[in-house]
MINUZA-239680 format. One record per residue: x, y, z of N, C-alpha, C in turn. Coordinates in steps of 0.2 Angstrom, whole numbers, padded with zeros to 4 digits, always signed. Layout:
XYZXYZXYZ
...
***
This chain:
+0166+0181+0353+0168+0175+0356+0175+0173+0353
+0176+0176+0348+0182+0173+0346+0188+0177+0349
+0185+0183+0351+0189+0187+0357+0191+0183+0365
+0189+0181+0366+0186+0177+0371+0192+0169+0370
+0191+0167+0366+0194+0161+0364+0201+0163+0363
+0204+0169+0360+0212+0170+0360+0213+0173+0365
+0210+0178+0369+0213+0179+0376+0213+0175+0382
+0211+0166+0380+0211+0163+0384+0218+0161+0382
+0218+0156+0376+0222+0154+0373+0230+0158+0375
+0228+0165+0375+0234+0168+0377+0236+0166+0383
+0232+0168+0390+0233+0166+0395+0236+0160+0397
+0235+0155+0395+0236+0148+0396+0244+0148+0393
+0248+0144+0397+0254+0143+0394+0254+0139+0388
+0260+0141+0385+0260+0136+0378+0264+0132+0380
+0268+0129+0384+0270+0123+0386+0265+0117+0388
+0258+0119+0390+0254+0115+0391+0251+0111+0388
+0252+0115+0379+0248+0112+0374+0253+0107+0370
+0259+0109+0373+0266+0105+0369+0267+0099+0373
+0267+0098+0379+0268+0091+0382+0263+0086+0381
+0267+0079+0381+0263+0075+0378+0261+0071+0384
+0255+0068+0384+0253+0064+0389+0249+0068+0395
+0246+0064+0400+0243+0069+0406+0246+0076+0408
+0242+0079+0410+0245+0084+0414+0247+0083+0420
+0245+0081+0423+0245+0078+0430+0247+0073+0432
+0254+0071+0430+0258+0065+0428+0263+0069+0431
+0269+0064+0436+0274+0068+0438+0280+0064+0431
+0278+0062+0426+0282+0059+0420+0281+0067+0416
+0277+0072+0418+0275+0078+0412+0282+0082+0418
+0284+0084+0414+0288+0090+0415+0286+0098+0417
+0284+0098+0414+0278+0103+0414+0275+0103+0421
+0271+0099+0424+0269+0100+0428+0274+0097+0435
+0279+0094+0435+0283+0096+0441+0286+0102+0441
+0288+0107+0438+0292+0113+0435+0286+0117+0439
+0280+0116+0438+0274+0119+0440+0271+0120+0447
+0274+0111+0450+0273+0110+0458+0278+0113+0462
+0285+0115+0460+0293+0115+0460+0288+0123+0461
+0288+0127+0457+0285+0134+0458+0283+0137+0463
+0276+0134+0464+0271+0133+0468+0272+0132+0474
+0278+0126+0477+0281+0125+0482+0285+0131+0483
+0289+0131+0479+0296+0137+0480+0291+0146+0481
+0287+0146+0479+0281+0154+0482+0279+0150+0488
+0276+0145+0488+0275+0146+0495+0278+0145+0500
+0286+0143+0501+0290+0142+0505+0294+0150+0507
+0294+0153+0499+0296+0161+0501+0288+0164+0506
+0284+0164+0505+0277+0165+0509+0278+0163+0517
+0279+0156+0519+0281+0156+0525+0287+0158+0528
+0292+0159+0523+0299+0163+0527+0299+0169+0529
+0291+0174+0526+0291+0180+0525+0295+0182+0520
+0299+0179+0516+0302+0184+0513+0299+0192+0508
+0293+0191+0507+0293+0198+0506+0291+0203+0507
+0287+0200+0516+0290+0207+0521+0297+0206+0521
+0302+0204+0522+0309+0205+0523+0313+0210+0516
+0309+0208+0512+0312+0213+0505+0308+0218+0506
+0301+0219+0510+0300+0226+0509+0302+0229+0516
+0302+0225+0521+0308+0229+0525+0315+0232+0524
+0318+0227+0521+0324+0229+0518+0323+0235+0514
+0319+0235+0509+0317+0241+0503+0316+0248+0509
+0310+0246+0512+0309+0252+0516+0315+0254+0524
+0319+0251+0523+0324+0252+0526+0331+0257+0522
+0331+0254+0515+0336+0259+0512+0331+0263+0511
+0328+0263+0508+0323+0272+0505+0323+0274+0512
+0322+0275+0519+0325+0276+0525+0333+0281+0524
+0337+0277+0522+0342+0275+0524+0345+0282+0516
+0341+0281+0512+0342+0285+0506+0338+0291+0507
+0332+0293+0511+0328+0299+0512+0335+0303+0518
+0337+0298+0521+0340+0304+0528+0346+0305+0525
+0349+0301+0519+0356+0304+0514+0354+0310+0511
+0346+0310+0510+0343+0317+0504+0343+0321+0510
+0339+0320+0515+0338+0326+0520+0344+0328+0526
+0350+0325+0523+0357+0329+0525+0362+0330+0520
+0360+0330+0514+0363+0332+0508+0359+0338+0508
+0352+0339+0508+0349+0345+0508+0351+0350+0515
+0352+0347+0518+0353+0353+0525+0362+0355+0524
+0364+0351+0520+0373+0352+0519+0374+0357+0515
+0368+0356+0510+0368+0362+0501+0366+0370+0506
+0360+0366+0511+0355+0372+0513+0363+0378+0519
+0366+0375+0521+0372+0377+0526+0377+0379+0521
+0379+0376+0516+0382+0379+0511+0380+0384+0506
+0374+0387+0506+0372+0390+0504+0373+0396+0508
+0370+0397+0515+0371+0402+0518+0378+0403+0521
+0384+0399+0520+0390+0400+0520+0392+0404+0515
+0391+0401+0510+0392+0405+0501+0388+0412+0504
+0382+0415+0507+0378+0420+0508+0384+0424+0512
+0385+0423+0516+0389+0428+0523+0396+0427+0519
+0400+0424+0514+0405+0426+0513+0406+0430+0508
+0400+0430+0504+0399+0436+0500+0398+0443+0502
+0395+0441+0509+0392+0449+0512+0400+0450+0516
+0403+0448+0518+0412+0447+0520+0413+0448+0514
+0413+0446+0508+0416+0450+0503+0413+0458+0500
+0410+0459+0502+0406+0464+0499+0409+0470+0502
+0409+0469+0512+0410+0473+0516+0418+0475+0517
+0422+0467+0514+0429+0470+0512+0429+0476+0509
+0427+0475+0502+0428+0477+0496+0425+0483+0499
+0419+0487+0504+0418+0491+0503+0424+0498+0508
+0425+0492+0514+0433+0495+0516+0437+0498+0514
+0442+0492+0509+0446+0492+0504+0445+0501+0501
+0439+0502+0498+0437+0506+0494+0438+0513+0499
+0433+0514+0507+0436+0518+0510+0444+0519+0511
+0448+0513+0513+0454+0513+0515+0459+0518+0511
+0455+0514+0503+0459+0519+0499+0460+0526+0495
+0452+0528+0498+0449+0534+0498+0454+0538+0503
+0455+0535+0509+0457+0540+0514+0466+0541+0513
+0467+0537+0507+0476+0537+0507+0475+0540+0504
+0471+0541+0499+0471+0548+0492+0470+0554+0496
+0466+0553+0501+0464+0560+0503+0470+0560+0509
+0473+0556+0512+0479+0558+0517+0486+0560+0513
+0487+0555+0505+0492+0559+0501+0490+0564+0497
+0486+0568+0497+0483+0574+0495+0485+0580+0502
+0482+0579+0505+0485+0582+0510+0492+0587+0512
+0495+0578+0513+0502+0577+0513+0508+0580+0508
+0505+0581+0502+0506+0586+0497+0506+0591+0496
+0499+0594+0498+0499+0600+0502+0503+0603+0505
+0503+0600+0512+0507+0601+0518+0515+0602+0515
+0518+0596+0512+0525+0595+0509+0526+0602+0507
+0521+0603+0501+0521+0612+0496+0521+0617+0501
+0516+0618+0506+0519+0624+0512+0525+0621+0516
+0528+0616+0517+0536+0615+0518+0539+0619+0517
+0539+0615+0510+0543+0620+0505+0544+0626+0504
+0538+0629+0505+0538+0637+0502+0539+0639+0509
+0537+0636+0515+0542+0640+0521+0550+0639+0521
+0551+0634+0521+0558+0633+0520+0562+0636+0516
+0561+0637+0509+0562+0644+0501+0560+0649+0506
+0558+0650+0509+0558+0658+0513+0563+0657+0517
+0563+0654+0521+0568+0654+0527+0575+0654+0523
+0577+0650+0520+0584+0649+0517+0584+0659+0512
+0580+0658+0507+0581+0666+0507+0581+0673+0511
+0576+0669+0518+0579+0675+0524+0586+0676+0523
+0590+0668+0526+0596+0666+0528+0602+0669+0523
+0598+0669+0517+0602+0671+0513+0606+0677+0513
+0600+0683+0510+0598+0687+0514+0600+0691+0519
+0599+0690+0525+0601+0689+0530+0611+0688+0529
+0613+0684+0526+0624+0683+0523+0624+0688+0518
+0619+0689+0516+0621+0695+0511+0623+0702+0514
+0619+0703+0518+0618+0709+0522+0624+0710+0528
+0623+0704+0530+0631+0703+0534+0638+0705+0528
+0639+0703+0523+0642+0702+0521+0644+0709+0516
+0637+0713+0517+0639+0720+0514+0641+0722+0520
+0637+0721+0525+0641+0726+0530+0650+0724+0535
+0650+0719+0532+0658+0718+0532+0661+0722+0528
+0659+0720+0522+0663+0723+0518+0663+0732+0518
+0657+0735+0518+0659+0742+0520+0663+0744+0528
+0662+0738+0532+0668+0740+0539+0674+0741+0537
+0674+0734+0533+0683+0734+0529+0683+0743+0526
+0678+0742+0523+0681+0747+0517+0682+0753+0522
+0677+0754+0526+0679+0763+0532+0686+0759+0535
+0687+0755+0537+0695+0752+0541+0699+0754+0537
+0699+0750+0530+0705+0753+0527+0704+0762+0524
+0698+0763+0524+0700+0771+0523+0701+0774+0527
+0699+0770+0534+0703+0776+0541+0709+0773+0541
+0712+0767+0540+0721+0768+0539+0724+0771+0533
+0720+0771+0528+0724+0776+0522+0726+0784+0527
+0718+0785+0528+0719+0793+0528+0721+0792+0536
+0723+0789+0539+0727+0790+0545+0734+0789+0544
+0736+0786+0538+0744+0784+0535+0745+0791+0532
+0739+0794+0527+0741+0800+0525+0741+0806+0531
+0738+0806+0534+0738+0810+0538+0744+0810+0545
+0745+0804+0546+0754+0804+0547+0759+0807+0545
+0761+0806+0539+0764+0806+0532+0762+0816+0533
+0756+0819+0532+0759+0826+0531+0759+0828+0539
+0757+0825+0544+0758+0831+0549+0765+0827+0550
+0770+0824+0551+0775+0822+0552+0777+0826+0547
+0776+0830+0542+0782+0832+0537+0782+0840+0539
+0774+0841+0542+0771+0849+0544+0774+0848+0552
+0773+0845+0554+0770+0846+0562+0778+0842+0567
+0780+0846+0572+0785+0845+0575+0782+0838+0579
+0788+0834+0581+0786+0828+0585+0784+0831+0593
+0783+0835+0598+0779+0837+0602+0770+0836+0597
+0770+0842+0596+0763+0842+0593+0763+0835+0588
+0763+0831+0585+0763+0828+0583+0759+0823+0587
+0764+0822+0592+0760+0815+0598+0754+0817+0602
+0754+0823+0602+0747+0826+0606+0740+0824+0600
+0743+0825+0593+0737+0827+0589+0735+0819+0587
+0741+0815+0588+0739+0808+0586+0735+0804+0592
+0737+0808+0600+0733+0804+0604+0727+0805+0603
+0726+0813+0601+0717+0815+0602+0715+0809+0596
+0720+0812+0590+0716+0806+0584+0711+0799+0586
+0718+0797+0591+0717+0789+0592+0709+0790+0598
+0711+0794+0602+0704+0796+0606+0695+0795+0603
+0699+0800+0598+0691+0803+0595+0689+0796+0591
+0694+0792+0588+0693+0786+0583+0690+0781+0589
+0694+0779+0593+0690+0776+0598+0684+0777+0602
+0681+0784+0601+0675+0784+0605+0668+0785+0600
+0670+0785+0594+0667+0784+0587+0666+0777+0585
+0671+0774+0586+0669+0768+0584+0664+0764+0592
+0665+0765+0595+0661+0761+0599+0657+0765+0602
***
């Protein structure tokens, strides 16, 4: 009972027990403050005002649900963007990889190939070489039978000119010149 008595006690305003004189006197404060309330809920009550706040309320959570559910479609599309630009990154870098495989394996090649150049060309120049060498002996043995057919033509003037009358002479020098001529070519 005495539970009963303080949970009343609670409920009940404490300004009620403080005001002096009637309750129900528009001189009590208290109860104009009370009628002023009363009125002022019920006047909110006939303007609707709180359907109007909970249309408003359900208007932004509206208005805040279709920010969520295009922020979510924004992340959701930003995601499979971030998705394909990775697989674009991925199938570069895989490119990339053959691109540079095949320029190692084209300069590899081409190294090769450069090295058989070269060792053709090192033949070739030493054919050419070779090749002026050979010329170059065989000059010089032409020279050297030239001047030894003019030595021993000069000596061989030299004695039949000392041996040999100038008749005989010119006969022996034409054949000389004959036979030289048909020997050399």
């Amino acid at each position: 009972m005495k539970k009963l008595i303080f949970v009343l006690s609670a409920l009940i305003p404490a300004p009620l027990f403080a005001a002096s004189g009637p309750f129900f006197s528009l001189n009590n404060t208290d109860f104009v403050v009370t009628i002023s309330f009363i009125l002022f809920v019920a006047v909110l009550l006939y303007l609707r005002v709180p359907a109007m706040v909970t249309k408003m309320l359900d208007e932004r959570s509206q208005g805040i649900q279709s920010e969520l559910d295009e922020a979510r479609s924004l992340m959701e599309e930003a995601q499979s963007l971030l998705a394909s630009y990775e697989r674009k990154q991925k199938e570069i870098a895989e490119q990339s990889e053959r691109i540079i495989k095949n320029a190692k394996e084209e300069a590899a090649n081409a190294a090769v190939q450069a090295q058989k150049d070269l060792t053709v060309s090192i033949e070739r120049r030493m054919a050419a070489a070779n090749d002026q060498i050979s010329s170059a002996q065989a000059a010089a043995i032409r020279e050297v039978r030239n001047t030894a057919i003019s030595v021993a033509i000069s000596a061989v003037e030299e004695v039949i000119s000392s041996n040999i009358q100038a008749d005989e002479s010119n006969k022996l020098i034409d054949s000389a010149i004959s036979e030289v001529a048909d020997k050399l070519h």
